[in-house]
matplotlib code that plots the C-alpha trace (Angstrom):
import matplotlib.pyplot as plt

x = [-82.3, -78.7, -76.5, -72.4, -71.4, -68.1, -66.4, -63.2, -60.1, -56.3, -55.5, -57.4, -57.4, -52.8, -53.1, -55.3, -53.6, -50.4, -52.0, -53.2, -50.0, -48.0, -50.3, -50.0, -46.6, -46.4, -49.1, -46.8, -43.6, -45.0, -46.0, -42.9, -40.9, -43.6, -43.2, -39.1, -39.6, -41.6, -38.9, -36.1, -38.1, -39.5, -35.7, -34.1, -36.8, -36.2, -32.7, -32.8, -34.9, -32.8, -29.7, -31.3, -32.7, -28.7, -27.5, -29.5, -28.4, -24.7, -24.8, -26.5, -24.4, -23.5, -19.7, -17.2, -14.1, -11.1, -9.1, -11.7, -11.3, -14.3, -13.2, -13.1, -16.4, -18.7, -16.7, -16.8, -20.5, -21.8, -26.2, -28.3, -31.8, -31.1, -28.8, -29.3, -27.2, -29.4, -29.1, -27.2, -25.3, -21.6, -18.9, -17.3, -15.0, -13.7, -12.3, -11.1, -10.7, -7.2, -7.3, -3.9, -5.4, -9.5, -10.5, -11.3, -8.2, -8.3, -4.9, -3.0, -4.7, -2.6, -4.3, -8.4, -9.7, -13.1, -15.1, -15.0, -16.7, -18.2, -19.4, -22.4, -24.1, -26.7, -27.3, -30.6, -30.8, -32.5, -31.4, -28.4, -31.2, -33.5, -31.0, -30.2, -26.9, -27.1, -24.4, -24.3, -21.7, -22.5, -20.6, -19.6, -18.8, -16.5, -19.5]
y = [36.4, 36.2, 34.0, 34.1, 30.6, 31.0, 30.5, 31.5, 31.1, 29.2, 32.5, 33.8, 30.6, 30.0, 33.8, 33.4, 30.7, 32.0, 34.7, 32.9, 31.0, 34.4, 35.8, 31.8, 32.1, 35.1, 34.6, 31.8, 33.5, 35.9, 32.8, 30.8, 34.3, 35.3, 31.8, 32.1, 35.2, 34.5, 31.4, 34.1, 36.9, 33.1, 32.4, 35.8, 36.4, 33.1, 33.5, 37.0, 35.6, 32.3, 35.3, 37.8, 35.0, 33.6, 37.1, 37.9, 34.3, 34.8, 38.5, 36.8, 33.8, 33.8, 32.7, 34.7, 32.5, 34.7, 34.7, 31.9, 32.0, 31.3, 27.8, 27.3, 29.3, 26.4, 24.1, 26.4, 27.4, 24.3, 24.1, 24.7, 25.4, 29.6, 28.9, 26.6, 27.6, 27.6, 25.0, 27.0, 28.9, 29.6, 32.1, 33.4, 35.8, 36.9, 39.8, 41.5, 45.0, 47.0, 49.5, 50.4, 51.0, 51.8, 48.9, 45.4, 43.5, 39.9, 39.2, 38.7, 38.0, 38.5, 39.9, 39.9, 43.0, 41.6, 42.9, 40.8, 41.2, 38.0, 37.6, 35.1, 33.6, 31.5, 30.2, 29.4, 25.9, 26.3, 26.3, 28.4, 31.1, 31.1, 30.6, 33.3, 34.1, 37.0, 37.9, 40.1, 41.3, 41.1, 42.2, 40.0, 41.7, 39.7, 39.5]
z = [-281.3, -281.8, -279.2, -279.5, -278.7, -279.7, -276.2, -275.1, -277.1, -276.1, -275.9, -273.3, -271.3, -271.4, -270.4, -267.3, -266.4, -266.4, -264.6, -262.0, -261.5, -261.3, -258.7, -256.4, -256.6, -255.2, -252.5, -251.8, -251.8, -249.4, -246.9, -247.1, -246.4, -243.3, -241.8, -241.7, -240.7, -237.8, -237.0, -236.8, -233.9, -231.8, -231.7, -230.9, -228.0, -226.8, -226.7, -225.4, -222.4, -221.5, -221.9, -219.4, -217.0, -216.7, -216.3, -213.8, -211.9, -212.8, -211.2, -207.9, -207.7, -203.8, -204.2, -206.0, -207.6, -208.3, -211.8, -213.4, -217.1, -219.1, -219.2, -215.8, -215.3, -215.7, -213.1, -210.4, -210.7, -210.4, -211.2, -208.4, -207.7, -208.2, -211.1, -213.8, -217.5, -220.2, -223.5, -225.7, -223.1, -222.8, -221.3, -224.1, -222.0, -218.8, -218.0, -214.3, -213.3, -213.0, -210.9, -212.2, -215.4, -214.2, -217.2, -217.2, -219.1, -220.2, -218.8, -216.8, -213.4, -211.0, -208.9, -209.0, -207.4, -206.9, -210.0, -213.1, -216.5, -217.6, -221.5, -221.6, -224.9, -225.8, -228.9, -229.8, -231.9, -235.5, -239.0, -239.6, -241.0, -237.9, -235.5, -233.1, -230.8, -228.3, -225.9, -222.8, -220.1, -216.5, -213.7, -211.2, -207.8, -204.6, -201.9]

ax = plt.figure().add_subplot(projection="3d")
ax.plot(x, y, z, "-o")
ax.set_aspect("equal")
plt.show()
């Protein structure tokens, strides 16, 4: 009876290794882009749930301030227990309604006719790849 004991070559052996290596690079390619993938969504629906949560407290606050500016938005809605900012969260923009022109403008207030657009955002902390800013306008009517 005739054995072959020859074995397997360099050959054979570099190529399956370089195989191999191809195919775990790949596999690991495909984890590192899941993972940072999965980082971005966890931010976005965090941030798109702080964002609606503060919407829906900025469209309920009880007092009405007339011509605020989105600097001055923070000072006179001072925390509470029904409204708390989230981390992240600023006004970006406040505009009021003219009746003489039936749209909200930026400027001049001169006169506030009770209904203001306010532009909140919250930005999400992360890397500047998984990080996530959302914005929304709310309307904010005089009581």
């Amino acid at each position: 009876m005739k054995t072959d004991d020859r074995g397997e070559t360099l050959v054979e052996s570099l190529i399956s290794m370089i195989l191999l290596g191809i195919i775990g690079l790949a596999v690991f390619s495909a984890m590192t882009l899941s993972v940072k993938t999965s980082g971005i969504y966890k931010n976005r629906a965090q941030s798109s749930v702080a964002l609606r949560k503060w919407a829906e407290q900025v469209s309920a606050y009880p007092t009405y301030t007339n011509c605020v500016t989105s600097g001055t938005w923070v000072a006179n809605h001072p925390v509470s227990s029904t409204y708390v900012p989230p981390t992240g969260g600023s006004v970006v923009l406040v505009k009021y309604w003219s009746a003489a022109t039936s749209t909200f403008v930026s400027t001049p207030c001169s006169t506030d006719q009770g209904v203001q657009l306010v532009t909140l955002q919250v930005v999400t902390a992360g890397t500047t790849v998984t990080s996530a800013t959302q914005q929304v306008d709310v309307a904010v009517r005089r009581p």
